[in-house]
N, CA, C and O atoms as a Tinker XYZ file with bonds, in Angstrom:
   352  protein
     1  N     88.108000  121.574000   77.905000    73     2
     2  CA    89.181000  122.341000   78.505000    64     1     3
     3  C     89.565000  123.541000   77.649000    63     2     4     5
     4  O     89.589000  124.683000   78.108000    81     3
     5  N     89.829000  123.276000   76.537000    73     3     6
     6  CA    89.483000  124.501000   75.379000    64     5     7
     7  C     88.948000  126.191000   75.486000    63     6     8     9
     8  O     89.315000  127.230000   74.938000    81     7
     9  N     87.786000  125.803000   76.595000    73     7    10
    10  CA    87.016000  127.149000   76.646000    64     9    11
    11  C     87.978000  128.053000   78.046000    63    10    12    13
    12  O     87.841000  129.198000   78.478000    81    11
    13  N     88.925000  126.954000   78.440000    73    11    14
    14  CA    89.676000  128.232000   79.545000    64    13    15
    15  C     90.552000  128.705000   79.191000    63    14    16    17
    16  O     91.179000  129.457000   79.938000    81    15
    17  N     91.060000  128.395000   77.576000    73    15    18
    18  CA    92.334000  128.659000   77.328000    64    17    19
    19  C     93.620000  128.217000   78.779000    63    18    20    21
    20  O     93.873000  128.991000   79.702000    81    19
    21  N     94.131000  127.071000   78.638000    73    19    22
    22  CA    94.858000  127.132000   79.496000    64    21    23
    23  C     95.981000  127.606000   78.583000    63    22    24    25
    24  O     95.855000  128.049000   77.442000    81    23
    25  N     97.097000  127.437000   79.282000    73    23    26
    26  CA    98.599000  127.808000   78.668000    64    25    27
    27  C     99.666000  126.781000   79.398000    63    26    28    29
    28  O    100.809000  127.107000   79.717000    81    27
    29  N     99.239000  125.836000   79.546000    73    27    30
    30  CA   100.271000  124.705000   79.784000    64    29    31
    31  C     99.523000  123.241000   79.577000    63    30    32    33
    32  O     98.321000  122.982000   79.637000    81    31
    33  N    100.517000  122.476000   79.343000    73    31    34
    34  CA    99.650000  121.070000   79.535000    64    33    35
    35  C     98.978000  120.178000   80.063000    63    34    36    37
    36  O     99.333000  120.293000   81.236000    81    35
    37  N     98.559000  119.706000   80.048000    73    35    38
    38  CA    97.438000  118.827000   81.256000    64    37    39
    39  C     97.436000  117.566000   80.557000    63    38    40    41
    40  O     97.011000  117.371000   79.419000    81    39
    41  N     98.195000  116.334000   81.718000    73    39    42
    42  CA    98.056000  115.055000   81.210000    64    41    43
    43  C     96.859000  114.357000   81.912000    63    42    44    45
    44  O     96.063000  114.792000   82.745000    81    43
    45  N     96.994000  112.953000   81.228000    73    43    46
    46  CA    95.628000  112.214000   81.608000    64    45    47
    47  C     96.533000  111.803000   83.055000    63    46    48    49
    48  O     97.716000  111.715000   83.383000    81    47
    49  N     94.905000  111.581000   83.801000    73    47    50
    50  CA    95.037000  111.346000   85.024000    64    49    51
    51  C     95.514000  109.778000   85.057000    63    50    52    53
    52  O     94.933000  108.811000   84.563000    81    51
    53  N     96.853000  109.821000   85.850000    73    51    54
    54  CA    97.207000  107.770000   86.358000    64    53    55
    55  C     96.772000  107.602000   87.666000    63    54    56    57
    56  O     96.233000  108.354000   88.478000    81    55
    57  N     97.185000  106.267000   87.685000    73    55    58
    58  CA    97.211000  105.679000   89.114000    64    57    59
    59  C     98.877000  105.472000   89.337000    63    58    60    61
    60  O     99.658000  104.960000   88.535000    81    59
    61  N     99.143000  105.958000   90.508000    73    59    62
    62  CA   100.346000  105.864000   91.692000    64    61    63
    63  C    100.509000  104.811000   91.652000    63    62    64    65
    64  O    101.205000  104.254000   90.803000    81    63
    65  N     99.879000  104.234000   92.605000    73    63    66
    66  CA    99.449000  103.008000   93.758000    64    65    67
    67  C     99.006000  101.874000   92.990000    63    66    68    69
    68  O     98.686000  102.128000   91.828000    81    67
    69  N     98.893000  100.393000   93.471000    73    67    70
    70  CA    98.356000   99.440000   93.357000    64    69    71
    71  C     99.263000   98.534000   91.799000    63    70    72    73
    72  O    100.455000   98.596000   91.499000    81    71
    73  N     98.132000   97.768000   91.096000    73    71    74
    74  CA    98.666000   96.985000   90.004000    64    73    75
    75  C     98.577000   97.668000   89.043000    63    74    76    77
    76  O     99.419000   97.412000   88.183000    81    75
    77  N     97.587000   98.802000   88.718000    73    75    78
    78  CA    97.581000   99.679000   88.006000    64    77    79
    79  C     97.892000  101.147000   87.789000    63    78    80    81
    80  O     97.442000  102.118000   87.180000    81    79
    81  N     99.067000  100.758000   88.738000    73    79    82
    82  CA   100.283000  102.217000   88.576000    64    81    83
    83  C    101.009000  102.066000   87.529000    63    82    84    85
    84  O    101.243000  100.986000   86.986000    81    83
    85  N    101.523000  103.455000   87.087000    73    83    86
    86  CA   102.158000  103.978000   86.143000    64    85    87
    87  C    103.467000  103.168000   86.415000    63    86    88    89
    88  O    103.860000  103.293000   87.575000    81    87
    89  N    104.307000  102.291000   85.542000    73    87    90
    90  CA   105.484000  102.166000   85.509000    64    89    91
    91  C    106.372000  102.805000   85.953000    63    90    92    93
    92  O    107.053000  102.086000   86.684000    81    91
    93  N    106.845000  104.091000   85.884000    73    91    94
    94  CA   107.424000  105.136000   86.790000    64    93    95
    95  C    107.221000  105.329000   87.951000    63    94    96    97
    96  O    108.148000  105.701000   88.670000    81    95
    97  N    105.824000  105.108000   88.502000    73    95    98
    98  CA   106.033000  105.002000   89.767000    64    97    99
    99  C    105.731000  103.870000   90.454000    63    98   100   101
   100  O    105.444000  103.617000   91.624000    81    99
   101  N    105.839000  103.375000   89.653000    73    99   102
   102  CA   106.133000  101.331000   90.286000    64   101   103
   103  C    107.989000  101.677000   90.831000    63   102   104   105
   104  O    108.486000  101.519000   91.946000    81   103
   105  N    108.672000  102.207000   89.479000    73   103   106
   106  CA   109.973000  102.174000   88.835000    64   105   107
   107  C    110.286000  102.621000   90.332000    63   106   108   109
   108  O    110.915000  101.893000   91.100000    81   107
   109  N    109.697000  104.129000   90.755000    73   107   110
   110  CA   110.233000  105.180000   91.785000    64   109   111
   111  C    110.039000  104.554000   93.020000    63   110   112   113
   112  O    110.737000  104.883000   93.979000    81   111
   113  N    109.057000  103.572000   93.130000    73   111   114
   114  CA   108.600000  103.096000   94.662000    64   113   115
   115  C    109.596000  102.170000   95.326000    63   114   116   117
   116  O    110.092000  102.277000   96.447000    81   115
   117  N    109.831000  101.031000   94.202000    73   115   118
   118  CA   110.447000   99.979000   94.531000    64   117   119
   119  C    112.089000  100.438000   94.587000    63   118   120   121
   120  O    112.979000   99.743000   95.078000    81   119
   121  N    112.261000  101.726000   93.988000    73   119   122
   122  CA   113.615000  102.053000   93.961000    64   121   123
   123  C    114.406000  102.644000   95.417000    63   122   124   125
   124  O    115.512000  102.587000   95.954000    81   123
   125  N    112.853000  103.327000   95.683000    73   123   126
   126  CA   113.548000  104.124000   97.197000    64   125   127
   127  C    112.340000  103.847000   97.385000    63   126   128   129
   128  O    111.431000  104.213000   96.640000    81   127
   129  N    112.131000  102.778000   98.990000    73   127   130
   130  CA   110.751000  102.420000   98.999000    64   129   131
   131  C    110.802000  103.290000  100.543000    63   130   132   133
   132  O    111.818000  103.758000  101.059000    81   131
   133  N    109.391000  103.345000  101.093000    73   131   134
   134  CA   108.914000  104.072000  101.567000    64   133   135
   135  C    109.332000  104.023000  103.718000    63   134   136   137
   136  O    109.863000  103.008000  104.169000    81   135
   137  N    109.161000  104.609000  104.187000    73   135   138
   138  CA   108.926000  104.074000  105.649000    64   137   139
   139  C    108.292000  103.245000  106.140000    63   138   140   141
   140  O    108.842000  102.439000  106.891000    81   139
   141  N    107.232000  103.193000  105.932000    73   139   142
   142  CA   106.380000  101.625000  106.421000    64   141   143
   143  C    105.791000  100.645000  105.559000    63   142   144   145
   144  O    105.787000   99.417000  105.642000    81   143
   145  N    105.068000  101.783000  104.325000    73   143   146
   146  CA   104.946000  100.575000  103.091000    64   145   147
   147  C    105.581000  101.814000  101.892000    63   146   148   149
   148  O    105.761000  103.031000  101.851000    81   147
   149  N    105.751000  100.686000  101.063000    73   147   150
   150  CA   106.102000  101.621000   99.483000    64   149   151
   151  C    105.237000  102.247000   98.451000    63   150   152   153
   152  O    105.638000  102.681000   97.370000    81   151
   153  N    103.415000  102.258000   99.092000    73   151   154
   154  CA   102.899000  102.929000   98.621000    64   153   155
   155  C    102.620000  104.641000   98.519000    63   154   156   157
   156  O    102.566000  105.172000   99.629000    81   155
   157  N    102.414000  105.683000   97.200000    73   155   158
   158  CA   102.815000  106.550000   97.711000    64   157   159
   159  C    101.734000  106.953000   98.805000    63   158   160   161
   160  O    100.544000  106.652000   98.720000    81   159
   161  N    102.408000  107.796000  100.019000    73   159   162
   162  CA   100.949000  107.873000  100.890000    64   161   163
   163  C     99.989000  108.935000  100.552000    63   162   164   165
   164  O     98.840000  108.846000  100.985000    81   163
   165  N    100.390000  110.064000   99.724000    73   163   166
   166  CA    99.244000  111.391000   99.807000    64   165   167
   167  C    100.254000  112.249000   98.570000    63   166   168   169
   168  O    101.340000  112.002000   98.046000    81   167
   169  N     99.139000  113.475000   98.438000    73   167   170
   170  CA    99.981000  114.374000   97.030000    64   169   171
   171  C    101.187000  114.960000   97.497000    63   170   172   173
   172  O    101.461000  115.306000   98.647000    81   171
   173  N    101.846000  115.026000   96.509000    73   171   174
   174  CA   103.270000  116.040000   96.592000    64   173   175
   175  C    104.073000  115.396000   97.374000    63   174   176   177
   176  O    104.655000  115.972000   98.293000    81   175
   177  N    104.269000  113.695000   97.039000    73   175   178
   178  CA   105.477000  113.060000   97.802000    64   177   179
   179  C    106.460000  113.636000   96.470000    63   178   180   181
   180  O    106.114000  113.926000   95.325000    81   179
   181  N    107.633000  113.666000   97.031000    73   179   182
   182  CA   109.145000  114.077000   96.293000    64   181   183
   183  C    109.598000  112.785000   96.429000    63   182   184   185
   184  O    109.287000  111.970000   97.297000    81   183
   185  N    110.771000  112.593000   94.999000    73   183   186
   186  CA   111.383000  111.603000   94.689000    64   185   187
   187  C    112.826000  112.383000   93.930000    63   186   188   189
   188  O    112.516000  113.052000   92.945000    81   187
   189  N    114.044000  112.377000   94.202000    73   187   190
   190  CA   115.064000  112.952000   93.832000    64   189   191
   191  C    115.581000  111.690000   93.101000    63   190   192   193
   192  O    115.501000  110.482000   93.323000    81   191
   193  N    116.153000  112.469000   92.127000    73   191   194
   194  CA   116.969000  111.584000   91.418000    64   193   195
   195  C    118.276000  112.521000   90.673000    63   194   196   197
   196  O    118.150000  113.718000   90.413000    81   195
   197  N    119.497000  111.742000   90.402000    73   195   198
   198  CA   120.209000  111.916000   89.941000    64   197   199
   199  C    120.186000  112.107000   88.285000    63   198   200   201
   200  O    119.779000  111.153000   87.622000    81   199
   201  N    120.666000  113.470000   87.524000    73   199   202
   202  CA   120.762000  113.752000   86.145000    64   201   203
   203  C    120.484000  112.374000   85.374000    63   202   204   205
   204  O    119.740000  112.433000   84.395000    81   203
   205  N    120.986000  111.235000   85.716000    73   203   206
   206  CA   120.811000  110.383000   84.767000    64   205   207
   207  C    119.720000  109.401000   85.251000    63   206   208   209
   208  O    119.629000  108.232000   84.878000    81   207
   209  N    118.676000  110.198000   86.377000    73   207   210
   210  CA   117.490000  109.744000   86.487000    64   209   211
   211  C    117.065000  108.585000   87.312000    63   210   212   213
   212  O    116.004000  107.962000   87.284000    81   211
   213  N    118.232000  108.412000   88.133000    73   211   214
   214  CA   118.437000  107.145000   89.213000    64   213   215
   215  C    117.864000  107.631000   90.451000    63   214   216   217
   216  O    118.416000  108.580000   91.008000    81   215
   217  N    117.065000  107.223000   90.839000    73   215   218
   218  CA   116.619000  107.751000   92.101000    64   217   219
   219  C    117.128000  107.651000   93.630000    63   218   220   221
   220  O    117.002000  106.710000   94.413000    81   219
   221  N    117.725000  108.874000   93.809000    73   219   222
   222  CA   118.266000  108.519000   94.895000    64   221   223
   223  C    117.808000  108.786000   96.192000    63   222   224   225
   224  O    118.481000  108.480000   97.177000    81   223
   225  N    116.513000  109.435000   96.284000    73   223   226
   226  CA   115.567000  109.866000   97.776000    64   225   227
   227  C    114.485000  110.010000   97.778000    63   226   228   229
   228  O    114.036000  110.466000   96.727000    81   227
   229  N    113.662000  109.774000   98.701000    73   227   230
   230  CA   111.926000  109.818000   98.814000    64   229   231
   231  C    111.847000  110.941000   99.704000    63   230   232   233
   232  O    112.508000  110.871000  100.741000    81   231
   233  N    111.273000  111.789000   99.520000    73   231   234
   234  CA   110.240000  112.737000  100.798000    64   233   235
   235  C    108.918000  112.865000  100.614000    63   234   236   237
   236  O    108.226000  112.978000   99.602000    81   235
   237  N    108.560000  112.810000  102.364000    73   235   238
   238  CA   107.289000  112.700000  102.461000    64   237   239
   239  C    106.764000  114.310000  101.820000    63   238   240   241
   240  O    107.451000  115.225000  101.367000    81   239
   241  N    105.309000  114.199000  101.997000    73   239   242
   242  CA   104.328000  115.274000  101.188000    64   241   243
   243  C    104.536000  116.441000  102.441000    63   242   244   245
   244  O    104.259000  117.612000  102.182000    81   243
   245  N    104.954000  116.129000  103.581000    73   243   246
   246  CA   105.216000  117.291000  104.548000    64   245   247
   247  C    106.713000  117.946000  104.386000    63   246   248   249
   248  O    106.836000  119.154000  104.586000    81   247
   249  N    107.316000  117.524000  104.195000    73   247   250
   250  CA   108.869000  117.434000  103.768000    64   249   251
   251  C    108.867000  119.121000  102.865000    63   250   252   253
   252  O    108.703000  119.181000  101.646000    81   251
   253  N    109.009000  119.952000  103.453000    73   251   254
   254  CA   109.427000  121.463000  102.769000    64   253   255
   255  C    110.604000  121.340000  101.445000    63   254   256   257
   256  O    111.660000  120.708000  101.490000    81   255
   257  N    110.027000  122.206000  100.187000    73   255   258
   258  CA   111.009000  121.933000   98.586000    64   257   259
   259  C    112.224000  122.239000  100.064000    63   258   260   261
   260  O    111.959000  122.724000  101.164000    81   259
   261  N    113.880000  121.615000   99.396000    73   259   262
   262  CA   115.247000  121.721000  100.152000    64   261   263
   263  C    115.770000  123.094000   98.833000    63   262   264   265
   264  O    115.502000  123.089000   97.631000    81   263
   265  N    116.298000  123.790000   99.358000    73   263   266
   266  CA   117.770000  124.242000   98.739000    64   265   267
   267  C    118.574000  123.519000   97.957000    63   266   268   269
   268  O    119.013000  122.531000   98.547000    81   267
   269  N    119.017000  123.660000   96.599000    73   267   270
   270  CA   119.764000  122.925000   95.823000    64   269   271
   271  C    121.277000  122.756000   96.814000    63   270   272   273
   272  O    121.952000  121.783000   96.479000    81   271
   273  N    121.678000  123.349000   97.628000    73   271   274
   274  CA   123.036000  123.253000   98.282000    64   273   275
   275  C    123.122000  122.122000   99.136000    63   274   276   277
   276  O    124.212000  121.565000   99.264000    81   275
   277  N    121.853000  121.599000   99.894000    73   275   278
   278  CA   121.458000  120.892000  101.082000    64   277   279
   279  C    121.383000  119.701000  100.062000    63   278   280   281
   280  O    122.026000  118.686000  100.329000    81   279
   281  N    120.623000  119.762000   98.888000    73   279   282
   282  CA   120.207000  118.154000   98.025000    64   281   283
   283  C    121.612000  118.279000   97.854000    63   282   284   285
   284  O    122.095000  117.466000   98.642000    81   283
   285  N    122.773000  119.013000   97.086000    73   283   286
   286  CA   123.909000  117.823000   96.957000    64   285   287
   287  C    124.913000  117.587000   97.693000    63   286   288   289
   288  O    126.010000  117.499000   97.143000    81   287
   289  N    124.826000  117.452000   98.872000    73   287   290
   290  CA   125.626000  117.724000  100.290000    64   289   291
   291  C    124.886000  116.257000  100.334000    63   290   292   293
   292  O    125.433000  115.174000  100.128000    81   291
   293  N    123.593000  116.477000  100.635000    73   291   294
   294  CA   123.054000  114.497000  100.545000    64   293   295
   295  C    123.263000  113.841000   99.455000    63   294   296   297
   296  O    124.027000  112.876000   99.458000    81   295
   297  N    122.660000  114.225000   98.405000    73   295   298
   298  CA   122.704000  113.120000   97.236000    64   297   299
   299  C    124.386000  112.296000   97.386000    63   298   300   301
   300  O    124.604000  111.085000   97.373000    81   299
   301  N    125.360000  113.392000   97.517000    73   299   302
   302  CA   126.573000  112.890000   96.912000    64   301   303
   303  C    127.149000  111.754000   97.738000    63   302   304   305
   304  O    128.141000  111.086000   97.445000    81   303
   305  N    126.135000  111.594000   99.161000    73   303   306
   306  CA   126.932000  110.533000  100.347000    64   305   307
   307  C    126.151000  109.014000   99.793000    63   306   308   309
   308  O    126.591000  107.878000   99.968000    81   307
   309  N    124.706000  109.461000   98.991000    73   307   310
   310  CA   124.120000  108.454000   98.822000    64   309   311
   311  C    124.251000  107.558000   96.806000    63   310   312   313
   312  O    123.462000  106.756000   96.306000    81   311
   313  N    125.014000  107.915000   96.437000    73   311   314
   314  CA   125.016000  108.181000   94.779000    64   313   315
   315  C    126.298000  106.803000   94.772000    63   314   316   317
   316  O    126.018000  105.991000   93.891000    81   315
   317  N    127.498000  106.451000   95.509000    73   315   318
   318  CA   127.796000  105.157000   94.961000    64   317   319
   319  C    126.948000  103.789000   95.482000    63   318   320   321
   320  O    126.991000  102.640000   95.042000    81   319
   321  N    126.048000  104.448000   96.752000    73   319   322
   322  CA   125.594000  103.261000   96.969000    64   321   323
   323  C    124.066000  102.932000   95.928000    63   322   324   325
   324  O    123.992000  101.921000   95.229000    81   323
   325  N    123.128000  103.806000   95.990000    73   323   326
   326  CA   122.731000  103.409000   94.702000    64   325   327
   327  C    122.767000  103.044000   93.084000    63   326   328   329
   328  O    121.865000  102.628000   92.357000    81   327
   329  N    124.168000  103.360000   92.796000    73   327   330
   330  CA   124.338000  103.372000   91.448000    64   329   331
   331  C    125.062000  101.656000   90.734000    63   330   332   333
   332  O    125.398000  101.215000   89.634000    81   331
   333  N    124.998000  101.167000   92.190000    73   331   334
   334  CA   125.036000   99.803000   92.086000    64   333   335
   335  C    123.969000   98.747000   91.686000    63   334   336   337
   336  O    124.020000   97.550000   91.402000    81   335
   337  N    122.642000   99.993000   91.811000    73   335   338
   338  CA   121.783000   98.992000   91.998000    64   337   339
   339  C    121.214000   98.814000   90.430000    63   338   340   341
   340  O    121.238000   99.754000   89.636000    81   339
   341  N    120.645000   97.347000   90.056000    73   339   342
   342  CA   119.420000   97.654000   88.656000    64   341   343
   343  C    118.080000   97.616000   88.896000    63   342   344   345
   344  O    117.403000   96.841000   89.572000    81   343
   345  N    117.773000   98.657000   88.182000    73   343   346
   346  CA   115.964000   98.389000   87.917000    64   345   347
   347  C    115.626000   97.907000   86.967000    63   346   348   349
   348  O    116.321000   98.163000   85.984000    81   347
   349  N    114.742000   97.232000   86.819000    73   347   350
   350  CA   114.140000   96.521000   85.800000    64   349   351
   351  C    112.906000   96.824000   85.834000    63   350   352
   352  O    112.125000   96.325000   85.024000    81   351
């Protein structure tokens, strides 16, 4: 990778999905699980979470980036009911 000079980082490739997903997104799936199953389905699913990293929404990979005005107009209806919850 060296010879392209990149200028940002590049991590090793995980797994999402299955028994050998990344903890984080075991963490993210089971937290806000999905429409039909809680696997993720395809690239560029979104997962919102709150500053202190609690996840409070899933969007699908079709799902257009929102406006920061529109995320906390939602987050804020959904933030006492998740903040009840634990992850482990």
């Amino acid at each position: 990778m060296q010879k392209f000079s990149m200028s940002f980082d590049l991590f090793e490739k995980i797994n999402v999905n299955g028994e050998d997903a990344h903890p984080l997104y075991k963490f993210l799936q089971n937290a806000v699980p999905g429409t039909l199953v809680n696997a993720i389905k395809w690239n560029y699913t979104k997962f919102l979470t709150d500053r202190n990293g609690i996840p409070l929404k899933r969007y699908a990979p079709t799902t257009a980036p929102m406006r920061s005005s529109s995320v906390f107009n939602h987050t804020s209806t959904h933030c006492v009911e998740l903040a009840s919850l634990r992850f482990e």
